[in-house]
C-alpha positions in Angstrom: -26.8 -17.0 1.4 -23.8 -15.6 -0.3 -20.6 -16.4 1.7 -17.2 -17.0 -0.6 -14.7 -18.8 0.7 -11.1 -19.0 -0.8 -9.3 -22.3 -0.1 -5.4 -22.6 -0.7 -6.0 -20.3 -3.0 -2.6 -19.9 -5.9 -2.2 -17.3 -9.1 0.9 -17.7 -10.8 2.0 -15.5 -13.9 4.0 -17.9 -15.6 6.7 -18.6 -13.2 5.6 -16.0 -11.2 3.7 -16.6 -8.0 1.1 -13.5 -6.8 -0.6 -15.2 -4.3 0.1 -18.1 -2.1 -1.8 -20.2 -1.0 -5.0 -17.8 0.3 -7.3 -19.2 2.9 -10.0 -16.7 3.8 -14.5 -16.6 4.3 -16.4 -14.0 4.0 -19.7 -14.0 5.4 -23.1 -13.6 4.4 -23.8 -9.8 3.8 -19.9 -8.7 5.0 -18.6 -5.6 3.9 -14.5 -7.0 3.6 -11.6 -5.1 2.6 -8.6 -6.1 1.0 -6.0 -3.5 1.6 -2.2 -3.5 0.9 0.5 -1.9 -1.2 1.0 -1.9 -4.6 1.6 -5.7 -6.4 0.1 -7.1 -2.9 -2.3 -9.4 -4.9 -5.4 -7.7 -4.0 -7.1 -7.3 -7.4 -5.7 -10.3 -8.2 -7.9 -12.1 -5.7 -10.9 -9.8 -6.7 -10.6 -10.6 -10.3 -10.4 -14.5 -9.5 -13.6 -14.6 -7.7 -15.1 -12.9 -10.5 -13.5 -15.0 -13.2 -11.5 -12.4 -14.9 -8.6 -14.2 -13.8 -8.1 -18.1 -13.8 -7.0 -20.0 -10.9 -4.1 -21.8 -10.3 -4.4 -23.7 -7.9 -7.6 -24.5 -5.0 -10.7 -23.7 -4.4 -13.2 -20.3 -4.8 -16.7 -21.1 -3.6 -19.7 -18.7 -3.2 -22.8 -20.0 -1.7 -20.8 -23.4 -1.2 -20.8 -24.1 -4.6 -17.3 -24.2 -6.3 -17.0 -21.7 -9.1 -13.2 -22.1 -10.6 -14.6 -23.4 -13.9 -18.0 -21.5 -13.9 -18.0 -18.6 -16.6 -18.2 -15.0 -15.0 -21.2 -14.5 -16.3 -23.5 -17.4 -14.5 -21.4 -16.5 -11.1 -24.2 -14.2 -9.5 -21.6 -11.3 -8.8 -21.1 -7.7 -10.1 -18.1 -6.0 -10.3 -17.6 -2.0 -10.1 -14.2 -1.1 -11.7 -11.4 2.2 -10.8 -12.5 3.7 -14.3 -16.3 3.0 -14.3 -16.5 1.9 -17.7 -19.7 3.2 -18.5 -21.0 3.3 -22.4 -20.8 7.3 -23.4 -22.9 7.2 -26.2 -25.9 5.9 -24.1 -28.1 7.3 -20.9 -27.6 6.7 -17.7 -31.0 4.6 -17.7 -29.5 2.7 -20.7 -26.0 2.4 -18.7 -27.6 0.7 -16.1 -30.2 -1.7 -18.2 -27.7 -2.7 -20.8 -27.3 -6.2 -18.5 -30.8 -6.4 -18.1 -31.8 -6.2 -22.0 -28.6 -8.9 -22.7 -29.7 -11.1 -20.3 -33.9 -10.7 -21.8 -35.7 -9.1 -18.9 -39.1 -7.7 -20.0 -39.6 -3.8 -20.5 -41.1 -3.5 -17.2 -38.8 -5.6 -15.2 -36.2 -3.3 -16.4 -37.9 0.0 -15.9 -38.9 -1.2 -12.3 -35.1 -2.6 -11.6 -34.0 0.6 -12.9 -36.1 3.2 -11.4 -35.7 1.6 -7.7 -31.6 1.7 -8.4 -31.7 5.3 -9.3 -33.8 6.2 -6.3 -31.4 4.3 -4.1 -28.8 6.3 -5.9 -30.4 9.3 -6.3 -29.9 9.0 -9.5 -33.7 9.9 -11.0 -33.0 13.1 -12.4 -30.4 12.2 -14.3 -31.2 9.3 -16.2 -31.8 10.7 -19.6 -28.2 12.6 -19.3 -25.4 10.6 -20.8 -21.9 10.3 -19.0 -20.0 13.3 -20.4 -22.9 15.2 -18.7 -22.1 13.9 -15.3 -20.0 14.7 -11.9 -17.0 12.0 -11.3 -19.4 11.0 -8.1 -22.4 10.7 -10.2 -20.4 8.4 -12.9 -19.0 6.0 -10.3 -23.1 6.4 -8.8 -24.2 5.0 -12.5 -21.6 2.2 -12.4 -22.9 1.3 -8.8 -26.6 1.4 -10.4 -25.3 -0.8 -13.0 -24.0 -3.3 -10.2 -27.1 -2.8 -8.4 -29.8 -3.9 -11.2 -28.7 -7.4 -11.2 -29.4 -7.6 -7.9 -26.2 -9.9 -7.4 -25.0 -12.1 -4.7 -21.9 -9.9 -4.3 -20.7 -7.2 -5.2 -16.9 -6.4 -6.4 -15.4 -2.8 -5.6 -12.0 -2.3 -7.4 -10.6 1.0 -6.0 -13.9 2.6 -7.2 -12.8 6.2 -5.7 -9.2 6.5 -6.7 -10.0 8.5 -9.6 -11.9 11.5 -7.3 -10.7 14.0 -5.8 -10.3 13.9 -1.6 -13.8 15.5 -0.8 -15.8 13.7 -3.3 -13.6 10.4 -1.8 -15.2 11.0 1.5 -18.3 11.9 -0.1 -18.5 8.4 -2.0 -17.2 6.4 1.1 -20.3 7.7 3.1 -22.3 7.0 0.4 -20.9 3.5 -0.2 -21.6 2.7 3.6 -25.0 3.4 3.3 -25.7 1.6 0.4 -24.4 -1.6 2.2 -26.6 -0.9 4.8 -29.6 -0.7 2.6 -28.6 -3.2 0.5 -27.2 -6.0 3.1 -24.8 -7.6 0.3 -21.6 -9.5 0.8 -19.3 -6.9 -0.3 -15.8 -7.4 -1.4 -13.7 -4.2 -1.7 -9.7 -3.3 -2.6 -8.4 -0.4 -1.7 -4.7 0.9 -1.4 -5.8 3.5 0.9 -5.8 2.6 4.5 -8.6 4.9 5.4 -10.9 4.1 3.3 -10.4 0.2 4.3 -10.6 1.8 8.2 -14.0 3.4 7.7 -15.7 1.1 5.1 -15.1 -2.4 6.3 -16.9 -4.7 9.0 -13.5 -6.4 8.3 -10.0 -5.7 6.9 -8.0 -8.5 4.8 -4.2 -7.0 5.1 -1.9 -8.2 2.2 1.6 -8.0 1.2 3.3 -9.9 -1.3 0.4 -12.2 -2.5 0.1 -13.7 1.9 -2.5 -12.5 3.7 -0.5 -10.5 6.8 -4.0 -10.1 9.1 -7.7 -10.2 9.3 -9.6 -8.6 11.8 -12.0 -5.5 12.6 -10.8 -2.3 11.6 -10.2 -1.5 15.7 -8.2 -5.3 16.3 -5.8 -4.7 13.7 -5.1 -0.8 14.6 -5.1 -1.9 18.3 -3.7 -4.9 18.3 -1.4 -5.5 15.1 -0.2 -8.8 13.9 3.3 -7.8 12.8 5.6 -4.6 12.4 4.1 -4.2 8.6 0.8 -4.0 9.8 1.2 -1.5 12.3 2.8 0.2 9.8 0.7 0.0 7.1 -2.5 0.7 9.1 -2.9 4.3 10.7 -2.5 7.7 9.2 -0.2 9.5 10.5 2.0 6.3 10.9 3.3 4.6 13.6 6.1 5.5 15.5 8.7 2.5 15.7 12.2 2.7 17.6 14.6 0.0 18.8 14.8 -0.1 22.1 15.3 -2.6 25.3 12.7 -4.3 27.8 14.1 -4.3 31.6 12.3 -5.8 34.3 13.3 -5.6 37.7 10.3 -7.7 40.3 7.0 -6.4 39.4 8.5 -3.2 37.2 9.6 -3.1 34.1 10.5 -0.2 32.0 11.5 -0.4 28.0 14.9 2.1 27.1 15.3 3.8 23.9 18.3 5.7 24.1 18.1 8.5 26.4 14.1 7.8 26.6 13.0 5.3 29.5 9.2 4.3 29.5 7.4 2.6 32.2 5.6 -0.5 30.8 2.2 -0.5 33.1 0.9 -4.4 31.8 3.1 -7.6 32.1 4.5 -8.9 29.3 5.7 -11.9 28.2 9.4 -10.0 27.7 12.8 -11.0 29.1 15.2 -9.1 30.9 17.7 -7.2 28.8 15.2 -8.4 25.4 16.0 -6.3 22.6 12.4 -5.1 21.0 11.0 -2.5 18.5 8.3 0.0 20.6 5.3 1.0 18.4 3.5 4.3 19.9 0.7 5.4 18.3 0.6 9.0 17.2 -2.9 9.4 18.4 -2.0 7.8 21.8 0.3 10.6 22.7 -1.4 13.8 24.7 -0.8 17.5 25.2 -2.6 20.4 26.8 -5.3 19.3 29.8 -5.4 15.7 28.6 -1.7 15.3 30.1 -2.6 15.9 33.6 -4.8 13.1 33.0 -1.8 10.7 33.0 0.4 9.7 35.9 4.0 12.3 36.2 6.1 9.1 35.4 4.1 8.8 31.9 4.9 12.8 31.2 8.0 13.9 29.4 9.2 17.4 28.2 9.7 16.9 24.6 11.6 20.1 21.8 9.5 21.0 19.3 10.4 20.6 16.0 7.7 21.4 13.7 4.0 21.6 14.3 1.1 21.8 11.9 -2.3 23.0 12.3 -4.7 21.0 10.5 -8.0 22.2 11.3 -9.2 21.1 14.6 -6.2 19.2 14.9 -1.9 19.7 14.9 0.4 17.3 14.2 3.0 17.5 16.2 7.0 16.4 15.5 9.1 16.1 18.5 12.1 15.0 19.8 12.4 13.0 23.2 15.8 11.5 24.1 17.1 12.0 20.6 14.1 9.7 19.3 12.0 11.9 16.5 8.2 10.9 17.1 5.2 12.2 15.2 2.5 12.7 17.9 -1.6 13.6 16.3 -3.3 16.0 18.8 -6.3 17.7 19.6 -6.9 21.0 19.0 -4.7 24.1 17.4 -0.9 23.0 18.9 1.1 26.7 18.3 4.6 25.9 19.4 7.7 27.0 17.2 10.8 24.9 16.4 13.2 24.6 19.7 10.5 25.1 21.7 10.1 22.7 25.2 6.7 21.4 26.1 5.0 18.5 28.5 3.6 15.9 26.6 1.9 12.9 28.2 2.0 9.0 26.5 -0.5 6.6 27.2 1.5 3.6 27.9 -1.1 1.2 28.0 -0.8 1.6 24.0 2.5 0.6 23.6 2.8 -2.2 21.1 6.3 -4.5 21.0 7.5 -6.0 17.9 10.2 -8.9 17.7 13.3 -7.3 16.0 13.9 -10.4 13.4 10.8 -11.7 13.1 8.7 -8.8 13.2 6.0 -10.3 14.7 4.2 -9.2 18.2 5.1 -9.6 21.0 1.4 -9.7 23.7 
């Protein structure tokens, strides 16, 4: 078993405080994801549990043993790093053994260790080349193999595919996800980039300034968001947020946003007259065939005022009621700026924030 758990977790820099107080398990063979922006404390936390960093206060346990004062080394876990760090003057089969021979493994333990890795990796017809011979992809492969050899309890991912470019990214996070799924090792991964943490992880750890915002599946906290930054932070395009108001009037209720009046189909737990913020998910607003779909009272005329064609799908920016939304729609979207069109919204996706607090409001 290879579950970490972090208990009131604390860095400090000095008099500086990164992370505060970080209570979070990761299961046996999880694939998690800490995600946030920049300065969030995410490879903070991933350095910690692999003793690159000390801590400053609680508890880091893997396999329910403690591990603060155990040297990185006799932890059980690899770490795969943004730059790969691979050895240049040495082959790829030397790359990935260089552990092996430190830590005494005979000949043939390393040539079997090493030969399976590369096959996982597809890897075997490289391994006399040396790095300067090799793709990006198949560099950050080699520091995977190198991960892989030790056969670790967990493995560490520190934004591993920042340095390739947007194909080979998508490449890599395919090959990363099988890999798990071969493998079936707790994985703990950081990430800035929201979509990689939305199609990697089994879960997502969502961070901002060293506190830990959410944790959930990658479809709870897109769905369902814990607070406005969340809902923010995850989806691509983003969210669209406006101030509005929440009427109810019997079993109706409607929310206003300037000119804009939405039905609100589901009770909520919303006052009269409550001033919220209305989150609408690009993705959850419709055009073409898919409108007639919805009720007439959930269709609005909208003006165009830009539309891009991205493949087999437009984004669409609109104004309704003099609120600019972004709307993400199926399908080649020609309309020209000025231009009127019948778009329909799924209501049943409308998310309401608490304007102080920021938090939901379900």
């Amino acid at each position: 078993m290879a579950q970490v758990e972090l208990r009131d977790v604390v860095k400090k820099f000095g008099s500086t405080q990164v992370v505060h107080g970080t209570n979070l398990t990761i299961e046996d063979n999880e694939f998690i994801v800490l995600v946030g922006p920049s300065g969030c404390g995410k490879s903070t936390i991933l350095r910690m549990i692999a003793g690159l960093e000390s801590v400053s206060g609680g508890e880091i346990r893997i396999a329910d043993k403690p591990i603060n004062e155990v040297d990185p080394v006799d932890r059980n876990v690899a770490m795969v790093f943004q730059n790969y760090a691979l050895y240049p003057h040495m082959t790829v089969f030397d790359n990935m053994a260089f552990s092996l021979k430190m830590a005494g493994d005979s000949k043939q333990e390393i040539l079997r260790k090493v030969n399976e890795a590369a096959e996982i990796l597809e890897l075997s017809p490289y391994l006399n080349r040396k790095p300067a011979e090799l793709s990006g992809g198949q560099r950050q492969r080699v520091a995977m193999g190198r991960a892989i050899v030790r056969q670790p309890s967990v493995f560490l991912f520190d934004e591993p595919l920042s340095n390739l470019d947007a194909q080979l990214r998508t490449q890599m996070r395919m090959e990363l996800k099988k890999l798990h799924l071969k493998m079936k090792t707790t994985t703990i991964y950081v990430t800035h980039d929201q979509v990689e943490a939305m199609t990697l992880a089994d879960k997502i750890v969502i961070l901002k300034d060293g506190f830990i915002q959410q944790v959930g599946s990658p479809v709870e906290v897109f769905e369902r968001p814990a607070n406005r930054f969340v809902a923010g932070f995850i989806g691509n395009p983003p969210i669209n947020m406006l101030p509005g108001v929440f009427h109810r009037e019997g079993e109706s209720s409607s929310v206003t946003m300037g000119a804009l009046t939405l039905p609100v189909p589901e009770a909520r737990n919303l006052q009269d007259n409550q001033r919220v913020l209305v989150g609408i998910r690009p993705d959850a607003i419709k055009a073409g065939d898919s409108v007639t779909r919805f009720p007439k009272e959930w269709r609005f005329t909208v003006d165009v005022v830009v539309a891009e064609i991205l493949g087999g799908q437009s984004l669409l920016e609109f104004t309704a009621g003099k609120n600019t939304m972004i709307a993400e729609l199926e399908g080649r979207i020609l309309a020209r700026q000025g231009e009127s069109m019948e778009l329909g919204f799924d209501l049943n996706r409308l998310l309401f924030f608490d304007p102080e607090t920021e938090l939901a409001l379900y």
